[in-house]
N, C-alpha and C positions, 0 to 999 in steps of 0.2 A: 401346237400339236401337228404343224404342217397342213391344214385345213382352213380352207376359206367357210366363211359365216356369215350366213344370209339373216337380217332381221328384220323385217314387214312390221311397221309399227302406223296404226291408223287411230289416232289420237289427236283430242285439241292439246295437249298434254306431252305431244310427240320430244321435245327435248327431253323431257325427264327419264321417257322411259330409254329413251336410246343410252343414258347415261347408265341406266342398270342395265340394262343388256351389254354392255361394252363392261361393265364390272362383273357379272357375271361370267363372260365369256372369257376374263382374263383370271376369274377364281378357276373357273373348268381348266385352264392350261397351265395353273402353276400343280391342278392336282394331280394331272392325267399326261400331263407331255412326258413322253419319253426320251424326246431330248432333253428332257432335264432332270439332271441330278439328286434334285431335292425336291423331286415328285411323288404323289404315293404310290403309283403306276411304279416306280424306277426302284422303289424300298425290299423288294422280292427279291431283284435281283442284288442291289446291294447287300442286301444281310442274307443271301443264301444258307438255306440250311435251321436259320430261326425263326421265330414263329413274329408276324409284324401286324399291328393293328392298323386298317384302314377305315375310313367312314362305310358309312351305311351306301352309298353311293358310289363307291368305288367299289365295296364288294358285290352289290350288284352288277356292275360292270363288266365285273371278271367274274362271277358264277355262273351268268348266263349264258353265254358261247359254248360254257364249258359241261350244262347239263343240256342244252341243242345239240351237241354232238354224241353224250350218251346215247342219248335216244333215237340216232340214226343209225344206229347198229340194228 
């Protein structure tokens, strides 16, 4: 996504978790990068005009900002 990823891991166990952190943070960027194509961030603008199903997670994402700015009016 163009973003650096900080993860603080304080564990006897510290190998494992960095290994789900790094899989996690590579799930977040195939879903949400906008440089990529086959993201569900990128699906909007690819099929403009028709209605596209994202996770729970992504629409979160994206209705947020967008009812924070309702409400600045």
């Amino acid at each position: 996504m163009g973003s650096d990823a900080h993860v603080l891991i304080s564990s006897a166990h510290a190998d494992a978790h960095v290994d789900v952190a790094c899989r996690r943070i590579e799930q977040l960027e195939a879903r949400w990068s906008r440089f990529r194509a086959d993201s569900e961030i990128s699906q909007p603008n690819r099929l403009a005009g028709h209605p596209v199903v994202v996770t729970r997670g992504t629409y979160a994402l994206v209705a947020r900002p967008g009812a924070a700015a309702g409400s600045a009016d």
